[in-house]
C-alpha positions in Angstrom: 51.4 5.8 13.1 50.6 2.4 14.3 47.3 2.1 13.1 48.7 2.9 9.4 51.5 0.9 9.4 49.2 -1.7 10.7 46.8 -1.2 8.1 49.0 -1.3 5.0 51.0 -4.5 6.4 47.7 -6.1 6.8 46.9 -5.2 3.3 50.0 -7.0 1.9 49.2 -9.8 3.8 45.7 -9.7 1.9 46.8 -9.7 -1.4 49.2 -12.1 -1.3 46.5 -14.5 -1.8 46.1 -12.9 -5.4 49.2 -14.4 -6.4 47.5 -18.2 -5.7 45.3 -18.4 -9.0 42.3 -20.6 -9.7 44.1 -23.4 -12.3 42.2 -23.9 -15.6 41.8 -27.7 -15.8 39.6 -30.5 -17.4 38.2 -32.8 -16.0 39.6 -35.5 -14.0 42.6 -33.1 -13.5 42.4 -30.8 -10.8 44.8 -32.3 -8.8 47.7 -32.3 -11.0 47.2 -28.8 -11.5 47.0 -27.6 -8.1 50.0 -29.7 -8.0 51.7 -28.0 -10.6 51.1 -24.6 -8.8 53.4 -25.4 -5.9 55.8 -22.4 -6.4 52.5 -20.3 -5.8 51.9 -22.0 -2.6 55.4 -21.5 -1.1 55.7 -17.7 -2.2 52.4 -17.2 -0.4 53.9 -19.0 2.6 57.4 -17.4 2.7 55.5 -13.9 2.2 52.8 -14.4 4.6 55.8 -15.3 7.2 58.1 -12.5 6.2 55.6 -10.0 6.2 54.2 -11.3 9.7 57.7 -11.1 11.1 58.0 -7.4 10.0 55.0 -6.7 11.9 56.3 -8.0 14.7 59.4 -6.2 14.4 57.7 -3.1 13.8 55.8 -3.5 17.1 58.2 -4.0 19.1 59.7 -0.9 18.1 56.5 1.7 18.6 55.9 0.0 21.8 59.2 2.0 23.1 58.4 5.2 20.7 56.5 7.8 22.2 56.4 10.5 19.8 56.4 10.9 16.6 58.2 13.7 14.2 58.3 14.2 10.5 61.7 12.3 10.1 60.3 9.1 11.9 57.1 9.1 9.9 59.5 9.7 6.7 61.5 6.9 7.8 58.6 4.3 8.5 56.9 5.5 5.3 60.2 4.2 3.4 59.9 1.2 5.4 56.6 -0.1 4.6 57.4 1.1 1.2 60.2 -1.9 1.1 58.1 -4.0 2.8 55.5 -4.2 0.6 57.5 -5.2 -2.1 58.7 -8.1 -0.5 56.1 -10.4 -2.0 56.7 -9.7 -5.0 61.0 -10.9 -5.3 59.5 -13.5 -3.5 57.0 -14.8 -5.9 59.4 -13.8 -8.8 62.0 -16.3 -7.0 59.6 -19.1 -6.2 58.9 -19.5 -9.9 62.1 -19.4 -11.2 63.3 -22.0 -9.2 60.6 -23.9 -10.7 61.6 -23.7 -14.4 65.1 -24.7 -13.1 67.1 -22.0 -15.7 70.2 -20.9 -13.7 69.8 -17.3 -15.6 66.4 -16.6 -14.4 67.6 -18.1 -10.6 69.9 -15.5 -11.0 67.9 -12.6 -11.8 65.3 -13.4 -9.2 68.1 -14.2 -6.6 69.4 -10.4 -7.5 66.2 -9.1 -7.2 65.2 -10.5 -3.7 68.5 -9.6 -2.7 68.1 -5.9 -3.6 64.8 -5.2 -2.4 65.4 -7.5 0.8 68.5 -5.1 1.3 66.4 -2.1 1.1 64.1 -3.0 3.5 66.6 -4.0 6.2 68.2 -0.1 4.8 65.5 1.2 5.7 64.9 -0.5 9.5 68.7 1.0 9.6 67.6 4.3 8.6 64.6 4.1 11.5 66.9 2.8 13.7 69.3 6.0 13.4 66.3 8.2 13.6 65.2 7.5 17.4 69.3 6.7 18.3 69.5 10.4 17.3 66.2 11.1 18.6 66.0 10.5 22.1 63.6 12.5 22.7 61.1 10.3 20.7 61.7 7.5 23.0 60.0 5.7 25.9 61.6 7.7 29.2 62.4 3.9 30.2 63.4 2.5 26.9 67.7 2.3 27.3 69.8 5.3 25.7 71.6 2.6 23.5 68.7 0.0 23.0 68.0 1.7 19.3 71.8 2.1 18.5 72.2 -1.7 19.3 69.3 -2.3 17.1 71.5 -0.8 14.1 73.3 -3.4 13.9 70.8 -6.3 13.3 70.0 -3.9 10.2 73.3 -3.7 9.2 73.8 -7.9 9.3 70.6 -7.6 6.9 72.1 -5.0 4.4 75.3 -7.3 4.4 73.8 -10.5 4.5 71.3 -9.7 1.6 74.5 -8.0 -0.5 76.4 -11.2 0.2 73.3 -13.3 -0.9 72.9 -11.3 -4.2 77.0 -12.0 -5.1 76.9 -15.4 -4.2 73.7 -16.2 -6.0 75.1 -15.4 -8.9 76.9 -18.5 -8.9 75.2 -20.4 -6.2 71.9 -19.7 -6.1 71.4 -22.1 -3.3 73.4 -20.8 -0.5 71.7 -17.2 -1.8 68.2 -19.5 -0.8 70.0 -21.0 2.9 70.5 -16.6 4.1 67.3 -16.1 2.3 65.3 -18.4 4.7 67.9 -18.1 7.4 67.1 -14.1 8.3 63.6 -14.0 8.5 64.2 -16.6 10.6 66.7 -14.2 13.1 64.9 -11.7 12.8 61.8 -13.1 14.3 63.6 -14.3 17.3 65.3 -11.2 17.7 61.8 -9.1 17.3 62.2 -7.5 20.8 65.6 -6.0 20.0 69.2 -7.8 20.6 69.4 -7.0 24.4 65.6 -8.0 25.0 66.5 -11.6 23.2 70.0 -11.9 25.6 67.9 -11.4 28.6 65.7 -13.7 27.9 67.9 -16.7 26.7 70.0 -15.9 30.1 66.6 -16.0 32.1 65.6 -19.7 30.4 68.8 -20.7 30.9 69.0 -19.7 34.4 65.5 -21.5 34.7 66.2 -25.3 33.1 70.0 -24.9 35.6 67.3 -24.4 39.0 65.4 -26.8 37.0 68.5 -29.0 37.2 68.9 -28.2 40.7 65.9 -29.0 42.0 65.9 -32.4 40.6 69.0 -33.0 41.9 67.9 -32.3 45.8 64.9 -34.5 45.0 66.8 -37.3 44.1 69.1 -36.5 46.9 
């Protein structure tokens, strides 16, 4: 399971450079042409990075998985189906805020927004799978780690369908939750409880920190 799901993220990764195109130029103007491909370069960028945070995501979930059954490989196989699409909203969007027509922003917000909301669908739907499947999980893995994990799915299905309303109007604020969830989503790779603990043990860590000081310069 890992090994494919590995293997056809690692492929979208790859053929996101197809999207970056050698620019026909003549002479004495290369540069303004590679200039004029920006858009490319920041849909490669925000691709590369969503797709990379998937795969950590996705990780971090097998790592506690211990057995695998037709409705988890159903569900996974629906996930990297959404996945792989992600590039393509992405470069869609990236050029359209290029040519600066509030139509075509609009189209390409509601596109993003739709298959972005799939994808975090189907991490919900994979989610439910092993909540309901316990069986298929890690003997040390927490009975409510995966049904926790439901609900940073859910903020993405609502997020996205909020996005793809508001970009209709604002296509700005659809950009701010566009670049704002990938972002939450890689801090949270290691599950919402994972993420707590941690913050708590850093925390915990600068206060001794504190402390320490403190008695030196006592």
């Amino acid at each position: 399971m890992e090994t494919f799901s590995d293997g056809v993220l690692s492929i979208t990764i790859t053929l996101l450079v197809a999207e970056i195109v050698r620019p026909e130029h003549a002479p004495g103007q290369l540069l303004s042409k590679l200039v004029e491909q920006w858009p490319s370069y920041i849909a490669f960028l925000a691709s590369f990075f969503y797709t990379g945070v998937i795969w950590l995501n996705h990780r971090a979930v097998f790592a506690r998985v211990r057995y695998c059954d037709r409705a988890l490989h159903l569900a996974n196989l629906f996930l990297l189906l959404t996945s792989g699409l992600i590039p393509f909203p992405t470069a869609i969007l990236s050029s359209s805020m290029q040519t600066g027509n509030d139509f075509d922003a609009r189209i390409a917000v509601a596109l993003y927004s739709a298959i972005s909301g799939s994808m975090c669908l189907a991490w919900l739907i994979l989610f439910h799978v092993l909540s309901i499947r316990p069986w298929l999980v890690e003997h040390h893995i927490s009975s409510d780690f995966f049904p926790r994990e439901r609900l940073r799915a859910i903020l993405g299905v609502v997020c996205y369908t909020v996005a793809g309303v508001a970009g209709l109007s604002m296509p700005k604020l659809a950009l701010v939750i566009f670049l704002a969830l990938p972002v939450f989503y890689g801090i949270t790779s290691e599950g919402l409880t994972e993420t707590r603990v941690r913050l708590q043990f850093g925390k915990a860590q600068r206060e001794a920190a504190v402390e320490r000081g403190a008695d030196r310069a006592g």
